[in-house]
C-alpha positions in Angstrom: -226.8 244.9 29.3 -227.6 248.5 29.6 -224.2 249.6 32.2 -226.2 253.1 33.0 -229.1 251.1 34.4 -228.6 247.5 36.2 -231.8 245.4 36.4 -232.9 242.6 39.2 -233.6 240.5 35.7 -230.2 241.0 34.4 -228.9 238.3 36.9 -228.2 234.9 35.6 -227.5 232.1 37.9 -226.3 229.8 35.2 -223.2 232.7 34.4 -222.6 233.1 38.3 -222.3 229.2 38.7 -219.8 229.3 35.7 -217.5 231.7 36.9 -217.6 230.4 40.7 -216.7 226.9 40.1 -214.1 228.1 37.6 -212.6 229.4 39.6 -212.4 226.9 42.2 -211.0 224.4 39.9 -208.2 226.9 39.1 -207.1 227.9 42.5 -203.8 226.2 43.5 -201.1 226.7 46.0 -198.3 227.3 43.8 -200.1 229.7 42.6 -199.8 231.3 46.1 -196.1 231.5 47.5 -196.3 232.8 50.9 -199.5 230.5 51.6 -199.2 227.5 53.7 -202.2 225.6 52.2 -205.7 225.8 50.1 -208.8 224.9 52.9 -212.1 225.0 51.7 -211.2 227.4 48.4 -209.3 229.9 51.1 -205.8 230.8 51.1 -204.8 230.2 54.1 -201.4 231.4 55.6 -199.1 231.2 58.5 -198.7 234.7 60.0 -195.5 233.8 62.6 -193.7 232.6 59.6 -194.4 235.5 57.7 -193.1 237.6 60.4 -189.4 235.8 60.0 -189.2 237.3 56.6 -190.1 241.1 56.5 -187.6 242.7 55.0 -188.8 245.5 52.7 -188.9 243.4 49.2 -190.2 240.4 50.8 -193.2 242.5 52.3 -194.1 244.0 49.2 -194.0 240.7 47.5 -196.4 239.4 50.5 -198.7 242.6 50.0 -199.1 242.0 46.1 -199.8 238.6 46.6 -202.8 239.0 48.7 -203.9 241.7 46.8 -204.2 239.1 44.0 -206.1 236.8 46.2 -209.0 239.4 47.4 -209.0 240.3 43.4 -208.3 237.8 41.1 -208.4 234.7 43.6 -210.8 233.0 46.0 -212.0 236.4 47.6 -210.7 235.1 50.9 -207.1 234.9 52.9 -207.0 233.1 56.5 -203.9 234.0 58.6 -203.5 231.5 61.1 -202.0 232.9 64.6 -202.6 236.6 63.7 -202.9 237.6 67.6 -201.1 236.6 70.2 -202.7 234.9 72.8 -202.6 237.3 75.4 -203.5 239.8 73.2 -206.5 238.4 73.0 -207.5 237.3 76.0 -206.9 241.0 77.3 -209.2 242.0 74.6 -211.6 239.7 75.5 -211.7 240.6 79.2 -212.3 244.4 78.0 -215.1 243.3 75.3 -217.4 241.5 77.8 -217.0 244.7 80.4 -218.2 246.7 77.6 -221.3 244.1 76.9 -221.9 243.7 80.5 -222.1 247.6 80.7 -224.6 247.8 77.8 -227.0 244.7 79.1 -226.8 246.9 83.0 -228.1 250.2 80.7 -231.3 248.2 78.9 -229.3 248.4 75.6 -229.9 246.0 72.9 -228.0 245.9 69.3 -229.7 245.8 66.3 -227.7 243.4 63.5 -228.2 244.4 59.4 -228.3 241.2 59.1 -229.5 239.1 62.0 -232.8 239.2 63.9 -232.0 241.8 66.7 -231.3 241.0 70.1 -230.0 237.5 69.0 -226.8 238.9 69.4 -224.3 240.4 71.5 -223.1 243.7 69.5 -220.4 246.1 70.5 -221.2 248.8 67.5 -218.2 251.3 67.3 -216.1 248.8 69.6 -212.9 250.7 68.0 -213.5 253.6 69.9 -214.9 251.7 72.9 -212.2 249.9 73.7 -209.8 253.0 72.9 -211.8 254.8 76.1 -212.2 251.2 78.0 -209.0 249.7 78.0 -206.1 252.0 76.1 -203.2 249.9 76.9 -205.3 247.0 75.1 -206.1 249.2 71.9 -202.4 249.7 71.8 -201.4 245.9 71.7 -204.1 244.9 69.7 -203.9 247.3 66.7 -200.0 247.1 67.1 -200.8 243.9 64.7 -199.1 243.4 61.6 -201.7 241.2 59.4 -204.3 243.8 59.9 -202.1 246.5 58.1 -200.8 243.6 55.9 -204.3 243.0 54.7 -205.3 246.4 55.0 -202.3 248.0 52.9 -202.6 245.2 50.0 -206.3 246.0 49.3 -206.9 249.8 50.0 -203.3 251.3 50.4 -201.9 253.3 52.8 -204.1 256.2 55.1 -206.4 253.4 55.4 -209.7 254.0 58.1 -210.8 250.8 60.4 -213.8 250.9 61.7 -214.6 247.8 64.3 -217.7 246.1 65.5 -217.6 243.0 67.8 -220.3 240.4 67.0 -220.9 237.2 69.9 -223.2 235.1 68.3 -224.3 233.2 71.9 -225.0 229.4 71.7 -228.6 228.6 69.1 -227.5 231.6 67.3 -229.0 231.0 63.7 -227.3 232.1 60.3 -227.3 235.0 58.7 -228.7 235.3 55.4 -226.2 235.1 52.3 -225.2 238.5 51.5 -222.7 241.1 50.4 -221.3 243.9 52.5 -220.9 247.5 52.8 -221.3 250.0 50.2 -223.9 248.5 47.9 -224.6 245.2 50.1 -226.1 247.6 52.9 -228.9 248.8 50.0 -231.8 247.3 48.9 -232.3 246.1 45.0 -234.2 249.1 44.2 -230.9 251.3 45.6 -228.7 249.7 44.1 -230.2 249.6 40.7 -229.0 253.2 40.6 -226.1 253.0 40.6 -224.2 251.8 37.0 -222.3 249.4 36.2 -219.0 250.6 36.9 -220.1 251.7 40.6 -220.6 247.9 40.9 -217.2 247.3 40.1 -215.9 249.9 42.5 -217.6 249.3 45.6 -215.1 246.1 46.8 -212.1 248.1 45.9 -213.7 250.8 48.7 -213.2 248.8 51.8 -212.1 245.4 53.4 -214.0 243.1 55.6 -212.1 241.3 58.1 -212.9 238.9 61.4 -210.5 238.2 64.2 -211.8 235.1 66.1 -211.9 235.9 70.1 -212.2 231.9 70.7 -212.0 228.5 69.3 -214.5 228.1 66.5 -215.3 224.9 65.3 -217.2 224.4 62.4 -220.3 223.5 65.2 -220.2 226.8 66.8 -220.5 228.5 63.3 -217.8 230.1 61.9 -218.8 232.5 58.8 -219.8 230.9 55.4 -218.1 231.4 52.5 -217.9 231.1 48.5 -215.3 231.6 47.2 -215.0 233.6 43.6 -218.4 234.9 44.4 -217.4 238.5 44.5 -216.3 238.1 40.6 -219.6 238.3 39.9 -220.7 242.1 38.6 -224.0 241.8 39.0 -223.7 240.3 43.1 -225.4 243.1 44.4 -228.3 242.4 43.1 -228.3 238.7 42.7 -227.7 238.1 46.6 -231.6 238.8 46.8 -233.0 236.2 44.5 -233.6 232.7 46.0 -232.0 230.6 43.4 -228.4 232.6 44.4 -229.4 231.8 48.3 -230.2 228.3 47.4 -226.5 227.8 45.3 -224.9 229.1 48.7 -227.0 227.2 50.8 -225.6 224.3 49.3 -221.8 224.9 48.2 -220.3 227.5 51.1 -217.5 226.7 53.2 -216.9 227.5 56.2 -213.5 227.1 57.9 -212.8 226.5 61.4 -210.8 228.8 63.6 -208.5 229.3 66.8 -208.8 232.0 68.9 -206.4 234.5 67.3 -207.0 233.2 64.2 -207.8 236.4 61.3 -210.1 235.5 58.1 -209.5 239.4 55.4 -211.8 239.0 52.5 -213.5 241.2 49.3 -216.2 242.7 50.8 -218.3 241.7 47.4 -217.9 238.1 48.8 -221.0 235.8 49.0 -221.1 234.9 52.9 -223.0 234.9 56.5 -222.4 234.3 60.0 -223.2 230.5 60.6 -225.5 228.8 63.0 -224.5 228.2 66.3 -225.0 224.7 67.0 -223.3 224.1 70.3 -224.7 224.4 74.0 -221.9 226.3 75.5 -219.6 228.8 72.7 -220.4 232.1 72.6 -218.6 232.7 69.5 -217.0 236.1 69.5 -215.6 237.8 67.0 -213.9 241.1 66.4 -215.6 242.5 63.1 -213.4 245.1 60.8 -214.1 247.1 57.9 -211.3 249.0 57.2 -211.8 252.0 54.4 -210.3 253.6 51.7 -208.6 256.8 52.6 -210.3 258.2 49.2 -213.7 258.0 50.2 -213.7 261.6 50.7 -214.5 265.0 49.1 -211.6 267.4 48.5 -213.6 270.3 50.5 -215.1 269.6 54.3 -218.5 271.1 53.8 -221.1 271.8 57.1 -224.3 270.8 55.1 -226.0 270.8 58.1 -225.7 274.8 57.7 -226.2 274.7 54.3 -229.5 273.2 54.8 -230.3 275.5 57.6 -229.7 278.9 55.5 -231.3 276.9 51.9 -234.4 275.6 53.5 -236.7 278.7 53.8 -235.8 279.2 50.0 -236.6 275.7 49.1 -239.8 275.7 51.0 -240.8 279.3 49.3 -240.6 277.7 45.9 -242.0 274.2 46.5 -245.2 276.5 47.9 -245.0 278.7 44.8 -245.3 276.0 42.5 -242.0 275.8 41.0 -241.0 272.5 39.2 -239.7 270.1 42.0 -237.2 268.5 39.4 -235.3 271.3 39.7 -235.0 272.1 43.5 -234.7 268.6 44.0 -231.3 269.2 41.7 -230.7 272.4 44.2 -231.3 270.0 47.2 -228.7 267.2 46.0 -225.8 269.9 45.5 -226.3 271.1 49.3 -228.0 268.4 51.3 -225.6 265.1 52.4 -226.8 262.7 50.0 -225.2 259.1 51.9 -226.5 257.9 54.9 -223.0 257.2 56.5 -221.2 257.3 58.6 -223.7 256.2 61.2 -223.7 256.4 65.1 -224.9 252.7 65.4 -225.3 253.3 69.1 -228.0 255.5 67.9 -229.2 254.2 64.5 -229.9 250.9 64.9 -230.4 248.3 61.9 -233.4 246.8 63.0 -236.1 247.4 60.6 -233.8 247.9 57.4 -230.5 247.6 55.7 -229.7 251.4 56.8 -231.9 254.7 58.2 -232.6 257.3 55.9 -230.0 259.4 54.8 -230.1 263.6 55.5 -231.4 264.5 51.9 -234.6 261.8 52.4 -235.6 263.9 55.4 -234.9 267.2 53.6 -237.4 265.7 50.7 -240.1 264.8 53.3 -239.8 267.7 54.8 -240.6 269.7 52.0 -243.4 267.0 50.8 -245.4 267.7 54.2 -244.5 271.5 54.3 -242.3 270.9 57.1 -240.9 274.2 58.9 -236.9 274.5 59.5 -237.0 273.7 63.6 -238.9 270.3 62.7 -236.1 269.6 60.3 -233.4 270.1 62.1 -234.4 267.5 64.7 -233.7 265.0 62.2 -230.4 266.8 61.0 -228.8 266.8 64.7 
């Protein structure tokens, strides 16, 4: 395998079924301590009787231990009475205003992974409910399992990020995927990006669901495989039907209460499940929490950079001069990533993610572009 270039064709379902099934025949419980039980390949634990025992060693015991089980184990930890009931109901009363308020403005969320409009999507519904409802931010993100979780995978000066998800009642699956950095590309994006990207791309954030309601396995709670997110070469195998086709046929899915929290490796084979009932609008509140680290040392406005380099760029590219090398100049000044995204704004409707600032520099200098027309894309 060439590590400096990945391939579509490097992807081998035979190795993937290997090392998934393996590793459901070797997860145990003893193997897990604090866990109350193995259901469905997840670890699943009880969070009020973790919160009897948090003195400092125990908690860093606890922390270690799930770290373990988003690396090494299933992929997947279920804490069972993460939220108080109140908690959530208050939440829930604060959520619907918000979608009630969206619906009375003619707004409609797109879904990376959903056909659009299927949905009810709060995007951003961290900040939301900060301005909505203040008191309920404060109870709700008061909650220990979310910096439990949190602090085991990515450490401390960790970012959440929240987006609530009510999949109404006929609500069909998602496709099988994986999730945010390299699950929100396309093959021919991620093939880009070497081997040892691959591999780093998990440790960069954590996914996590908080269910807002019962969620029987009828009203469809996400799928699962577990030990799906061993395999390296996930990105790109998520894509090919054979990989859809193994999920189709061996995920889990494991019912919920309303309170209920599911923290798992982002690399993690899984999808929101159909929603078989006539009357659950399953709701869910969606985290991704992120690395403190995904930063650069320096906070550079390349907005302005891009504004007093463009003229220069355009000069050449008119001149003649190799495009190779201002495309070079370009990448060292131009933001290169598409996110962070106003999702509000940039909806996923048509693909995985909009363009990011650098594609519209590039166009812009393939059509001869001048700076004002630019910009409008930069705002």
């Amino acid at each position: 395998m060439d590590i400096a270039r990945l391939r579509l064709n490097d992807c081998s379902i035979d190795e993937f079924v290997n090392l998934v099934e393996a590793g459901a025949a070797e997860t145990a419980i003893e193997s897990y301590p604090f866990a109350s039980r193995i259901d469905h390949g997840a670890v699943v634990y009880n969070a009020r009787a973790l919160r009897r025992n948090d003195d400092e060693q125990t908690m860093r015991a606890l922390l270690t231990e799930l770290a373990d089980v988003f690396l090494t184990g299933p992929g997947i930890a279920v804490f069972e009475g993460a939220v108080e009931p109140d908690v959530v109901e208050s939440a829930n009363k604060a959520f619907f205003s918000i979608i009630e308020r969206q619906r009375a403005s003619g707004t409609t969320a797109g879904d990376h992974f959903a056909k659009a409009g299927a949905n009810d999507r709060i995007w951003n519904a961290l900040q939301k409910l900060a301005a909505h409802s203040p008191e309920v931010f404060c109870d709700y993100y008061a909650n220990d399992v979310i910096a439990w979780a949190s602090t085991a995978w990515l450490g401390p000066g960790y970012q959440v990020t929240s987006q609530v998800n009510v999949v109404n009642p006929g609500g069909q699956a998602q496709e099988p995927h994986r999730d945010y950095h390299l699950g929100f590309m396309t093959v021919d994006e991620a093939e880009r990006f070497p081997l040892h990207v691959h591999r780093l791309s998990p440790m960069m954030t954590l996914q996590g669901a908080i269910a807002h309601c019962d969620m029987p396995v009828e009203s469809g709670p996400t799928m699962y495989l577990p030990h799906s997110h061993k395999y390296e070469l996930g990105y790109l195998a998520w894509w090919l039907p054979e990989f859809k086709e193994y999920f189709a046929k061996h995920h889990v899915q494991v019912p919920l209460h309303a309170g209920d929290a599911v923290f798992f490796n982002p690399a993690l084979f899984h999808g929101a499940g159909t929603n078989r009932t006539a009357d659950v609008r399953r709701i869910a509140n969606l985290l991704q929490v992120g690395t403190a680290m995904g930063r650069t040392l320096e906070y550079v406005d390349r907005r302005a950079m891009v504004e007093a380099l463009y003229p220069v760029w355009l000069d050449r590219v008119a001149a003649g001069e190799d495009r190779p090398d201002i495309d070079r100049s370009v990448a060292a000044a131009a933001e290169g990533y598409y996110a962070p995204l106003d999702l509000d704004i940039d909806q996923p409707t048509n693909d995985l993610h909009p363009p990011a600032p650098i594609d519209y520099v590039h166009r812009a200098l393939d059509e001869r572009q001048s700076l004002d027309v630019l910009l409008k894309y930069l705002a």
